[in-house]
N, C-alpha and C positions, 0 to 999 in steps of 0.2 A: 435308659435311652428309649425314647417313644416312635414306634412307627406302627401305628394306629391306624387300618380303615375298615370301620363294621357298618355296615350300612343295612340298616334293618327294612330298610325303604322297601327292597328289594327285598326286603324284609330282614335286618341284620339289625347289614349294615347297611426298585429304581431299579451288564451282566461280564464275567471277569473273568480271565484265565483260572482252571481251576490248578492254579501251584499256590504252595505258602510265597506270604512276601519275605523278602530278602530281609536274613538278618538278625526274626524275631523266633527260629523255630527249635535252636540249638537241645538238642538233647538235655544238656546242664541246665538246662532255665529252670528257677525256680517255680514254684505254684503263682505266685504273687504276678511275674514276669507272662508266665502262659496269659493268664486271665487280665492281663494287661494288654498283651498282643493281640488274642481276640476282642477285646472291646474296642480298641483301636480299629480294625480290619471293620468289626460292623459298623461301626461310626461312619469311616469311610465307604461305607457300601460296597466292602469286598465280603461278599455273605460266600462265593465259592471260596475262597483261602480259608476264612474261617471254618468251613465245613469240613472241607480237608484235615485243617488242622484236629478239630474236635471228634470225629471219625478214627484218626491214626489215634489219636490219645485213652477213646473208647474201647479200643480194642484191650489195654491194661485192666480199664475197672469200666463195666459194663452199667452198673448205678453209680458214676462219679456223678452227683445231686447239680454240680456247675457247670459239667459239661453238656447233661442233657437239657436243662433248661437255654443255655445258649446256641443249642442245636435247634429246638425248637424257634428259639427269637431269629437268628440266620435261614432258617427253612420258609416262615413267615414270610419275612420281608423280601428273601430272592422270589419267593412264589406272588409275590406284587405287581413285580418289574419283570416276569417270564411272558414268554409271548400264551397267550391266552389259552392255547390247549395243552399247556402245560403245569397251567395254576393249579387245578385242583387237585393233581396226585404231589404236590410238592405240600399244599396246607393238610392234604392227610398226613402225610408225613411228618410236619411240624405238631397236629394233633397228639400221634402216637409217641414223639419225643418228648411234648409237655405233659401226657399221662403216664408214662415213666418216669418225670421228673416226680412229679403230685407222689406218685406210688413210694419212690426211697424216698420223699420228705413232702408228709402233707401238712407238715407247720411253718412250711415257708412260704410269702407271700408269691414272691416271683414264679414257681409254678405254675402256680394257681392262676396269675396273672396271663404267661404266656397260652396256660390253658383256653383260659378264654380269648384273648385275642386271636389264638388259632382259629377257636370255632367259630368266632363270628366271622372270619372272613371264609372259611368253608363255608358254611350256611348261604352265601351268595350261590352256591352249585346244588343247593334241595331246595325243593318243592315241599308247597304243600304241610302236611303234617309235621315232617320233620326240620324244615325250618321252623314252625312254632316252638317243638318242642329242645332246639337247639337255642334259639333266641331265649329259653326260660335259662339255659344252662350255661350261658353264656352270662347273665347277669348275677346268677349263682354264684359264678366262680371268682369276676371281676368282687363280689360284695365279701366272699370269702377272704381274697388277697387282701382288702380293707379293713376287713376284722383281726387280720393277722398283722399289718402294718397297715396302720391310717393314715401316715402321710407317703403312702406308695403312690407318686404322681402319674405312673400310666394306668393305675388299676382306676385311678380318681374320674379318668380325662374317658377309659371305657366305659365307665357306669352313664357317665354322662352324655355318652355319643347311646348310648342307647335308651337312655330316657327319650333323649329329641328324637331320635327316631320313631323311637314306638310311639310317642306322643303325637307325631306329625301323619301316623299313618291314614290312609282315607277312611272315612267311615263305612265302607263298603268292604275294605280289607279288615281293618276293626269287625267287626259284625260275622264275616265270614269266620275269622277265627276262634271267635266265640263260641258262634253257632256250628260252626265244624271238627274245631281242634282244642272247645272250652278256653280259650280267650287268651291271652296276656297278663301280666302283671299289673295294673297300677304305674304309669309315665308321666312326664311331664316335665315342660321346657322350665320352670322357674328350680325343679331340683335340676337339671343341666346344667343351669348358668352356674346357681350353687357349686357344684362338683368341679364345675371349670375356673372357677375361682379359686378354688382351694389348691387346685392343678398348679394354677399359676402363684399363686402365694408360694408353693413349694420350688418350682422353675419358671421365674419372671423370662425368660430369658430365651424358651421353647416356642420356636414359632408355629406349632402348628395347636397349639396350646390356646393363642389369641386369634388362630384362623378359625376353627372351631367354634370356640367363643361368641364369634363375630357370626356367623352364622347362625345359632342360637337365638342370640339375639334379634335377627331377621326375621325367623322365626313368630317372636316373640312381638312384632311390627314395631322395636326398637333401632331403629335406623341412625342414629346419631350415638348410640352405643355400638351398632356392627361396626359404621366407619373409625371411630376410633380405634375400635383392635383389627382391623385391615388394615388402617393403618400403621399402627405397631406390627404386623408380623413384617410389615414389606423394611421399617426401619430395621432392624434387629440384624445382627451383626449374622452371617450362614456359618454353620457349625457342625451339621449332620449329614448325610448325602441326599437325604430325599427333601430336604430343606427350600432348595430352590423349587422344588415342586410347588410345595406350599405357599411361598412367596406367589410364582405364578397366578397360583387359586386365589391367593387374596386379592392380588392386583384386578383380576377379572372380577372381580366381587364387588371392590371395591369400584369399579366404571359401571358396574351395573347399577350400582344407587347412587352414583355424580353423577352420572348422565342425563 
């Protein structure tokens, strides 16, 4: 489940009673049922139940590899939707729970993955050196998660939100980083499109998949390709909680180039 925003620009890169919901939290639940009930809860953008839950259940086994990677994905994403002086001690947090995932298991992709999605949205709160040097570690770990599984659709869709980024940055920030913090990697929007293709090849069906997309392509001064996937994200059926977000951004995207 993808809720992706690394905004490199800046140089990178939806809130709930905290009780379990009703029903899913029984003592007897299987492994299979737990990790059913949490992915249900982030889906619906209950990131505090699901926190709760995965918290009570850490206290058992302290490297459970499932739990902390989903502690980390729920820490993420509540650190999105928190009122702003509260984001960046909730994305350290989600950092320090994907680097204990990576630690009990660094041959699995999803660590790795949430690894980087953490960082690049901490990176929006440093300056300077250490955003260069976190934007390099960010695309480290996203290429990592790919090498370990390649058709991982959120590791696919962060590689690629970081190409257009760094690829879009000014020449004056380009230049700066070179000359002060030795430079960036190698960007660019046609490997973006690429990666967001492959994204969606994998989940036609994710709409912030052909928002992205669609943007890229803007990017790219393909305007008859952004409006096509703005408009596919606005058709597409809502499925996730930050979904409607997304819908919103594209609708607004999409009046920006009819207009």
């Amino acid at each position: 489940m993808l809720r992706i925003r690394l905004g490199l620009s800046a140089l990178a890169l939806i809130l709930l009673p905290a009780f379990p919901a009703a029903g899913v939290r029984a003592q007897g639940s299987s492994r299979a049922e737990l990790e059913r009930a949490l992915d249900a809860d982030h889906l619906a953008g209950l990131y505090q139940a699901a926190l709760a839950t995965i918290e009570r259940e850490l206290q058992r086994d302290t490297r459970d590899f499932g739990l902390l990677w989903r502690q980390a994905e729920n820490l993420t994403d509540w650190a999105r939707v928190s009122p702003q002086e509260e984001q960046e001690a909730r994305y350290e947090e989600a950092v320090g729970a994907a680097r204990r995932a990576v630690e009990v298991r660094g041959t699995d992709a999803e660590g790795w993955f949430q690894l980087g999605k953490a960082l690049g949205r901490l990176a929006l709160f440093r300056g300077g050196k250490k955003k260069v040097e976190m934007s390099r570690e960010v695309k480290d770990h996203f290429e990592k998660a790919i090498a370990l599984k390649a058709d991982h659709a959120g590791a696919l869709h962060g590689l690629a939100r970081w190409h257009r980024e760094v690829a879009n940055l000014s020449w004056v920030l380009k230049t700066a980083a070179k000359i002060i913090y030795g430079g960036l990697p190698p960007a660019s929007n046609e490997q973006a499109i690429e990666l967001f293709h492959k994204a969606i090849a994998l989940e036609p069906d994710n709409i912030v998949h052909h928002l992205e997309l669609g943007k890229t392509l803007l990017e790219s001064k393909d305007r008859a390709g952004a409006r096509m996937e703005f408009q596919k994200a606005l058709e597409l059926p809502v499925v996730r909680a930050d979904d409607p977000e997304w819908q919103e951004e594209a609708r607004r995207e999409l009046a920006k180039i009819s207009g």
